[in-house]
C-alpha positions in Angstrom: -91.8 -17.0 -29.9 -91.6 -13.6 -31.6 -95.3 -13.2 -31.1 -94.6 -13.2 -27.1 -91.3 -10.8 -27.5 -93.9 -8.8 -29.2 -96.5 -8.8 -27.0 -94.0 -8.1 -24.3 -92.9 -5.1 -25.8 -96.4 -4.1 -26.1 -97.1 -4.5 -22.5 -93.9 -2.7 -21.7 -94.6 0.5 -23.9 -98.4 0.6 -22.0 -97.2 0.6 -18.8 -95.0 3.1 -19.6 -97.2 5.0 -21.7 -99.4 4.7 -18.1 -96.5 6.2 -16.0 -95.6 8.9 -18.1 -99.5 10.2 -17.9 -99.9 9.5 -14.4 -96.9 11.1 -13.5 -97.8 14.7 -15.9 -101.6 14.6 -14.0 -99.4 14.3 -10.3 -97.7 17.6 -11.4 -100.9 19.5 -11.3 -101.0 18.5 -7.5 -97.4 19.1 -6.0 -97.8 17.2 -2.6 -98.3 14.1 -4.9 -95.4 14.7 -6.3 -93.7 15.1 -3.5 -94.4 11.6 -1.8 -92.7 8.6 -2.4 -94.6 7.4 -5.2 -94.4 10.5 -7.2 -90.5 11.1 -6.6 -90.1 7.0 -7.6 -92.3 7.8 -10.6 -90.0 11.1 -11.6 -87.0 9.1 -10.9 -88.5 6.4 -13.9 -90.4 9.1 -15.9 -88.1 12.2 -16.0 -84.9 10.5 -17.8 -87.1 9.7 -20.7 -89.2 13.1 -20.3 -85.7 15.2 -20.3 -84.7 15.4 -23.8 -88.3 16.6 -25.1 -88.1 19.3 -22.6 -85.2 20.5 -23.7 -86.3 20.9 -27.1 -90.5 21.7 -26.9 -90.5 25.2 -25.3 -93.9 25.1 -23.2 -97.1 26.7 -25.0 -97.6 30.6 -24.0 -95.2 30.1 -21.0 -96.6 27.5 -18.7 -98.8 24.5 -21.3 -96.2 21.8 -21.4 -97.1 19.3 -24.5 -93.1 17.4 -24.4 -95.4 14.6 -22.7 -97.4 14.0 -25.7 -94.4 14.0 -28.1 -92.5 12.1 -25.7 -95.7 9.3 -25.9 -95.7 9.8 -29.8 -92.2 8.7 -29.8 -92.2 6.0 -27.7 -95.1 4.3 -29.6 -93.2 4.7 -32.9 -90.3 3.7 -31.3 -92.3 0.3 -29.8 -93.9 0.4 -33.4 -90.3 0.2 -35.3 -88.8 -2.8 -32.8 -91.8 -5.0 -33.1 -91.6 -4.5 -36.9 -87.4 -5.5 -37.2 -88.5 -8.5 -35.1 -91.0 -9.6 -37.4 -88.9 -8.9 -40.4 -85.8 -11.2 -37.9 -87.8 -13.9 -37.0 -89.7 -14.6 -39.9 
């Protein structure tokens, strides 16, 4: 059972993980952006892109790495919840 939550998790934190990239290589091409899928993407993306925005100034004025730290965190953060439920269920 814990094995499944697990894996769930897992799968949850890579599609994620997928969104969050897609949606930083649509930026480089606004009118992608700008269609439905990209503004449904920003709509999912941009609440959990926010807060490393506010604090990662971009690189020389324009290099934006608050992506990467924001995937760096989400992995530890998927990392840490699959390890308390180990530790819960068995």
């Amino acid at each position: 059972m814990s094995f499944d939550l697990i894996s769930f998790i897992a799968l949850l934190t890579t599609i994620y993980s997928y969104m969050i990239i897609i949606y930083v290589l649509m930026s480089w091409v606004p009118s992608i952006q700008e269609s439905f899928i990209g503004e449904m993407l920003g709509k999912m993306v941009e609440p959990f892109l926010t807060p490393f925005r506010r604090f990662i100034p971009p690189i020389m004025g324009m290099i934006d790495i608050s992506p990467i730290v924001a995937l760096f965190a989400l992995r530890f953060a998927s990392y840490g919840l699959s390890s308390i439920l180990i530790r819960m269920m068995g």
